[in-house]
C-alpha positions in Angstrom: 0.0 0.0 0.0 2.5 2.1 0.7 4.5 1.9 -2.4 0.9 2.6 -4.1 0.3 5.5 -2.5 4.2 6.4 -2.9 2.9 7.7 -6.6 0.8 10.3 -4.7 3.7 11.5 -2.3 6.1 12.6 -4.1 6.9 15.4 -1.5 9.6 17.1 -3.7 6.5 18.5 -5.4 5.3 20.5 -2.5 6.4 23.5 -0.4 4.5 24.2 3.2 2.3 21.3 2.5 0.7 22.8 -0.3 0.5 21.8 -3.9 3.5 23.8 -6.3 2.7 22.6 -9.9 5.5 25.5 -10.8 8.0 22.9 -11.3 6.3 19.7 -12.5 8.1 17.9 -15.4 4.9 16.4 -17.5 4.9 13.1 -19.1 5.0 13.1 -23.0 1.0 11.7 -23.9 0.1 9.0 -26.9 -0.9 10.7 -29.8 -4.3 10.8 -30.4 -6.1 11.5 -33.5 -8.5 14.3 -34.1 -8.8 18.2 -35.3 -5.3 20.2 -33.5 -5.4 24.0 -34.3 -2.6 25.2 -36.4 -1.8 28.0 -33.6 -0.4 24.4 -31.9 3.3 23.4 -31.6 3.3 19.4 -32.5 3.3 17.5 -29.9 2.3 19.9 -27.4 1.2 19.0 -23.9 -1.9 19.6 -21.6 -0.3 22.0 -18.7 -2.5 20.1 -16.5 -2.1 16.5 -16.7 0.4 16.5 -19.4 -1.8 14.7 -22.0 -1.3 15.8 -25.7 -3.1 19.2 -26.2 -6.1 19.9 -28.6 -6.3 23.8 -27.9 -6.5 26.9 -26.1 -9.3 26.1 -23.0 -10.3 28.7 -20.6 -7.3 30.4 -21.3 -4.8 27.4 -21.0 -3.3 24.8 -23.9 -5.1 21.7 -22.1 -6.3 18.2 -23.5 -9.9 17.5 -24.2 -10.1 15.6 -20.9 -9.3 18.6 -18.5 -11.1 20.9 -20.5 -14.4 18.6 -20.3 -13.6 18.5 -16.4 -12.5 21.8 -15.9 -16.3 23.0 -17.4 -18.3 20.4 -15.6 -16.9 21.4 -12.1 -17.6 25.0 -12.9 -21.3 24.6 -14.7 -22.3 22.1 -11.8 -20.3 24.0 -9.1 -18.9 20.5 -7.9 -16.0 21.9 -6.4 -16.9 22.2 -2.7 -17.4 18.5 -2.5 -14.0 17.7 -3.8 -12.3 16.4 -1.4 -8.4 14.5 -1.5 -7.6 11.8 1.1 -3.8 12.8 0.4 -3.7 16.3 2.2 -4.1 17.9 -1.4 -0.6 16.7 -2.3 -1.1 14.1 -5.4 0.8 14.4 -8.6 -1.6 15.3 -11.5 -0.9 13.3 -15.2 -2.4 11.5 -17.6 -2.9 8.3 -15.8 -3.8 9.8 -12.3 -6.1 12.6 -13.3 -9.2 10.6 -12.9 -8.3 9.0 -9.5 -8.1 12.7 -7.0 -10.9 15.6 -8.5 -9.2 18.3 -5.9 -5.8 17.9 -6.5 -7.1 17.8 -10.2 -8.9 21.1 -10.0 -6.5 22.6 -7.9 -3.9 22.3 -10.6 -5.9 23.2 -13.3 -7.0 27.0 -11.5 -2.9 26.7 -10.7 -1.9 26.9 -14.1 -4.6 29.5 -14.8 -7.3 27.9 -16.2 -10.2 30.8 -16.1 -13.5 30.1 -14.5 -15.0 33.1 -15.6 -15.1 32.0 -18.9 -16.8 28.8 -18.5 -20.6 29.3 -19.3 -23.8 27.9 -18.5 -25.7 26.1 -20.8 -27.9 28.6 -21.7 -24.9 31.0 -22.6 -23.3 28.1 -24.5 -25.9 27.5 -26.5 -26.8 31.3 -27.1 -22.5 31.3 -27.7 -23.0 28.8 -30.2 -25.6 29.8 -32.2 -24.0 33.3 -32.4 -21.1 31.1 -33.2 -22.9 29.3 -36.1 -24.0 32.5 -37.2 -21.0 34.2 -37.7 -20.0 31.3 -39.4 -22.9 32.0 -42.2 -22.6 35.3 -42.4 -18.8 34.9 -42.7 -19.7 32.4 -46.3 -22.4 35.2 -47.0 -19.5 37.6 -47.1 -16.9 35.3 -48.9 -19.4 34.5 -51.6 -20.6 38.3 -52.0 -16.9 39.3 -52.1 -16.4 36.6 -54.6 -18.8 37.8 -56.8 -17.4 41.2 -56.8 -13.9 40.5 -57.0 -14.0 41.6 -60.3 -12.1 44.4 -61.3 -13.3 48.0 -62.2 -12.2 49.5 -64.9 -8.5 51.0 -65.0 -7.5 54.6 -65.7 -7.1 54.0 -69.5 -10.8 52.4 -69.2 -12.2 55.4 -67.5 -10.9 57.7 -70.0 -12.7 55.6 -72.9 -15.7 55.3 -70.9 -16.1 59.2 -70.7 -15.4 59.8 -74.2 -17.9 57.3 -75.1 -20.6 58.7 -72.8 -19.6 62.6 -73.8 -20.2 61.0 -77.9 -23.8 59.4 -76.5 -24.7 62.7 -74.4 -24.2 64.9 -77.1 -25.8 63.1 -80.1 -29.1 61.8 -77.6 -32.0 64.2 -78.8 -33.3 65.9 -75.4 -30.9 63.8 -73.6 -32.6 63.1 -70.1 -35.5 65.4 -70.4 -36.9 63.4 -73.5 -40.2 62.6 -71.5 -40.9 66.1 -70.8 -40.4 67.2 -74.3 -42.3 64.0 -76.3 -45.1 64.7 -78.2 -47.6 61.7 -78.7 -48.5 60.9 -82.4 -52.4 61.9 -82.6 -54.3 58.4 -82.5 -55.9 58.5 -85.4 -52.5 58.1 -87.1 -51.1 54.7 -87.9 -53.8 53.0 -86.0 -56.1 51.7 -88.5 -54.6 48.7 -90.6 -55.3 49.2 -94.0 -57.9 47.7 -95.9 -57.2 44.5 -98.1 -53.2 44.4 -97.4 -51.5 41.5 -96.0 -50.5 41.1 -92.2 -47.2 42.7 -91.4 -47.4 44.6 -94.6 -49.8 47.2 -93.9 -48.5 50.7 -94.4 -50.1 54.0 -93.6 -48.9 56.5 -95.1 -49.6 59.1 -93.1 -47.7 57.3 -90.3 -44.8 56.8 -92.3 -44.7 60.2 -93.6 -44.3 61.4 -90.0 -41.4 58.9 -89.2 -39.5 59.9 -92.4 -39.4 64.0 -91.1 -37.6 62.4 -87.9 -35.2 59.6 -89.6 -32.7 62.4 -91.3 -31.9 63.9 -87.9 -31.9 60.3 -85.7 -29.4 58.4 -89.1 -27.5 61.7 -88.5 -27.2 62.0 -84.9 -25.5 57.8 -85.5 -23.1 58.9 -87.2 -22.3 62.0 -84.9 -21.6 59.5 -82.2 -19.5 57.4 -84.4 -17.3 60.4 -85.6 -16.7 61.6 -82.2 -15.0 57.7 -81.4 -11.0 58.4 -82.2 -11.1 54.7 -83.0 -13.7 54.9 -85.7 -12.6 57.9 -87.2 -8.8 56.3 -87.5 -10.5 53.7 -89.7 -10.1 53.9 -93.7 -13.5 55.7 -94.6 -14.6 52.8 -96.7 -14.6 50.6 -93.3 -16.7 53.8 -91.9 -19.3 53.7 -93.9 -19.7 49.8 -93.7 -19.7 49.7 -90.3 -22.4 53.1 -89.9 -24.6 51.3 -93.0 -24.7 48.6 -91.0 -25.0 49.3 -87.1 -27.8 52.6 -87.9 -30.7 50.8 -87.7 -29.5 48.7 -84.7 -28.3 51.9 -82.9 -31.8 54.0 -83.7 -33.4 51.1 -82.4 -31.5 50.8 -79.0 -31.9 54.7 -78.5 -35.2 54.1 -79.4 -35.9 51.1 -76.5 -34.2 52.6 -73.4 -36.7 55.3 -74.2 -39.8 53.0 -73.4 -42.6 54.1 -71.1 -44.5 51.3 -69.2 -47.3 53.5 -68.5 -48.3 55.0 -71.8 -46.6 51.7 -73.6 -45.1 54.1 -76.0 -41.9 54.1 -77.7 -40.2 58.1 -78.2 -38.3 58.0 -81.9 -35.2 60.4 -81.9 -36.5 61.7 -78.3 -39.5 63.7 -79.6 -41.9 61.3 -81.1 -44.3 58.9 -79.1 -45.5 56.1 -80.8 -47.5 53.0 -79.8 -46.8 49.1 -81.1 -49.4 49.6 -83.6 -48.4 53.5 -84.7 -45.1 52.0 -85.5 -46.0 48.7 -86.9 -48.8 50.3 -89.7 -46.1 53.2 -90.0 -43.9 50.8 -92.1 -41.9 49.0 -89.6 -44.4 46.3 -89.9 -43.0 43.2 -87.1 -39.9 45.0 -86.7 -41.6 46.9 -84.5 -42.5 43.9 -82.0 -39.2 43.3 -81.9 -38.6 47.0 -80.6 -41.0 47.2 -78.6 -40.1 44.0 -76.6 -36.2 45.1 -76.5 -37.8 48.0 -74.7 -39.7 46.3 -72.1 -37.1 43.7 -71.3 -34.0 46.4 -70.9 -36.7 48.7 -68.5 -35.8 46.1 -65.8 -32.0 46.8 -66.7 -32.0 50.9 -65.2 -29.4 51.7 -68.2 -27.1 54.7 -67.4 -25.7 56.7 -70.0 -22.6 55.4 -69.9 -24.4 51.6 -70.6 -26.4 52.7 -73.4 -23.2 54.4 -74.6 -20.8 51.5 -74.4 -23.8 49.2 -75.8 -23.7 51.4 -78.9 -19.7 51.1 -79.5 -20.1 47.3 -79.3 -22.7 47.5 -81.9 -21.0 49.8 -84.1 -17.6 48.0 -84.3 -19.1 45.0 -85.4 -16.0 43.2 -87.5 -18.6 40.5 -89.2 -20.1 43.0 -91.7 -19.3 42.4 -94.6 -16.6 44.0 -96.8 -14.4 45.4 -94.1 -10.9 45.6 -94.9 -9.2 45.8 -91.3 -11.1 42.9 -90.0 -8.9 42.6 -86.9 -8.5 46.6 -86.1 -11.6 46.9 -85.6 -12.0 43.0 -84.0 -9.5 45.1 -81.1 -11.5 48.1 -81.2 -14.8 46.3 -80.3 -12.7 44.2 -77.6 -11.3 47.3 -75.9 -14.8 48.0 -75.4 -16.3 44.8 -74.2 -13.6 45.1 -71.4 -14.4 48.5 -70.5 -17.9 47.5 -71.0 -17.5 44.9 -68.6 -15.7 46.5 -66.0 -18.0 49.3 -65.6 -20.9 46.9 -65.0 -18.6 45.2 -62.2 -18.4 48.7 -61.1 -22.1 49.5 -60.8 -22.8 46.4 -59.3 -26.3 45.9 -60.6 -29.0 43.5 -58.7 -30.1 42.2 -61.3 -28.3 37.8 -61.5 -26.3 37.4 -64.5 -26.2 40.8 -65.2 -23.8 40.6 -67.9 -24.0 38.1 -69.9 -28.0 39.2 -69.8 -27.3 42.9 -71.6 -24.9 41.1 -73.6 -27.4 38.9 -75.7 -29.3 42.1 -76.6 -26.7 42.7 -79.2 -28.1 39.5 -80.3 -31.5 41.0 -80.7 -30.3 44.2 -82.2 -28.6 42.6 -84.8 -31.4 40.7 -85.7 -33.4 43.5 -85.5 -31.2 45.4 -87.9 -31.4 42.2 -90.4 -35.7 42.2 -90.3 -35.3 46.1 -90.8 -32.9 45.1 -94.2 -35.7 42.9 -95.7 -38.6 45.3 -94.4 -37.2 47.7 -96.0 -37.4 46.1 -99.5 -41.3 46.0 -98.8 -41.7 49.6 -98.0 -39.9 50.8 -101.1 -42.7 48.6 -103.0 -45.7 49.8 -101.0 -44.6 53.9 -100.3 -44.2 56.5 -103.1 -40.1 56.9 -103.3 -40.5 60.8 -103.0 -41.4 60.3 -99.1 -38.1 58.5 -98.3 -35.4 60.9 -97.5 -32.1 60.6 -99.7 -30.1 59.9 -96.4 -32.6 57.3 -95.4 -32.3 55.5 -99.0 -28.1 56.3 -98.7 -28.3 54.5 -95.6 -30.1 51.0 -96.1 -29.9 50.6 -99.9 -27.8 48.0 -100.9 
């Protein structure tokens, strides 16, 4: 018995009959397997029973085991009936730890174990969830930053951007005012189909006599913004006037659609004439104009800045797939430079809209096919309207 209890007596260990844990040499614990922080040493120890550690606990590297124990005595205050037959003077490792709860407490508020920072269950669990939330909030934040991680634009970007917006800006008719300056097209004008004419081919004339005083100043206004592009006026003029023929109608159009108005379901042409689906359909537009009009409701949900509608309009125009251009890849570069800037700036405006992108980017896609409907309509309304009501620039423009 006595050489049992021998284990427990190690009076080198004690000064005054009291425990001094100051200068305990711990045993080196069996690895055990499991999650160890990185903020770790390898191999560390538990201060209190010498155990390998698993982390900072109540203020002390400790082992799972003391850590559990440590918490239990506090949350069921256990401590007072602790009690060591050994005069408090038993040696504290891995293998006795279990076998003296004073001696083991003793040593763990010795090395400095916190009790203060042990909670009760009702602050663990309120620690926890707040805990869990952070943790969500946390892969809210990662996956928000991720998403706009992309870059703005650069200096050189910025520059471009403004120059393109200043082009858009100053060849816009009534710019941002253009609902207070409209003027509806009377009713009775382009609303009744005409008699005995086949569907989508109707024209009235009176209609399209209106829309032909309006499409000299709108073709023109095109090809102010294109001239006032350095990169499409260092272009051979042959490649100018491929690229204008072909991106007018698509540009009119776009500048037409960001200028729809949900509540009168109108469309204002070259910022001063309101028109409704059927106006501009009988007008001479025929389906082309469902395809407007629907561009126009769909990009309402987009809130288009200037800048947007700008940059949309330089993509358009430097178009390298119309055919006959001679610097192909210039202009390839040109429309590239663009798309970046283009790109960058919507990273910058951070729009709520999902997909945002790739969304505005398939409405060149519609454009163009609404500049290829407008190429065969246009066929049909040199057949059905006198030639002295089209305007020379108008015929300059989309003849062949």
């Amino acid at each position: 018995m006595d050489m049992a209890l021998n284990h427990y007596h190690q009076t080198e260990y004690f000064t005054d009959g009291k425990a001094d844990f100051s200068q305990v040499q711990w045993a080196a614990g069996s690895p055990k397997k499991g999650y160890i922080p990185s903020y770790l040493d390898k191999d560390e120890l538990c201060v209190v029973c010498g155990d390998k550690a698993t982390g900072y606990h109540y203020r002390c590297i400790t082992c799972e085991g003391c850590k559990g124990f440590f918490r239990r005595t506090i949350q069921k205050n256990l401590h007072p009936s602790y009690a060591c037959k050994y005069e408090g003077k038993c040696i504290i490792d891995k293998v006795t730890r279990n076998q003296c709860q004073e001696c083991r407490f003793k040593k763990c508020i010795a090395v400095g174990m916190a009790t203060d920072l042990v909670l009760d269950d009702g602050k663990r669990l309120a620690k926890r969830k707040l805990i869990e939330e952070n943790r969500e909030r946390k892969r809210r934040d990662e996956m928000q930053k991720t998403v706009w991680s992309k870059p703005d634009p650069s200096q050189e970007e910025w520059e471009l951007i403004r120059v393109v917006t200043e082009a858009h800006v100053t060849t816009n008719a009534q710019g941002s005012h253009w609902k207070q300056k409209r003027k509806f097209l009377p009713e009775d004008i382009g609303q009744a189909p005409i008699v005995n004419a086949p569907e989508g081919s109707k024209v009235d004339i009176e209609a399209f006599s209106q829309f032909t005083k309006i499409i000299t100043p709108a073709i023109t206004r095109v090809v102010d913004f294109a001239k006032k592009l350095p990169m499409f006026c260092e272009l051979p003029c042959e490649d100018q006037i491929i690229l204008l023929k072909g991106c007018c109608m698509e540009i009119m159009s776009l500048r037409a659609a960001v200028r729809y108005d949900p509540e009168s379901e109108t469309l204002t042409l070259n910022g001063e004439m309101a028109v409704t689906r059927g106006q501009l359909k009988n007008g001479g537009l025929g389906v082309v104009s469902d395809a407007i009009f629907d561009l126009g409701v769909s990009l309402s949900s987009f809130n288009l800045d200037d800048s947007e509608v700008a940059l949309l309009q330089a993509v358009i125009l430097m178009s390298s797939d119309r055919p006959g251009l001679a610097s192909v890849e210039r202009i390839e570069k040109c429309q590239e430079q663009f798309l970046l800037a283009f790109e960058h700036y919507i990273n910058y405006r951070k729009h709520n809209v999902s997909h945002f992108w790739p969304k505005l980017l398939m409405k060149v896609t519609d454009l163009r096919m609404i500049g290829a409907c407008h190429a065969s309509r246009f066929l049909h309304m040199k057949v059905e309207c006198p030639t002295e009501l089209f305007p020379p620039l108008f015929l300059e423009v989309f003849e062949d």
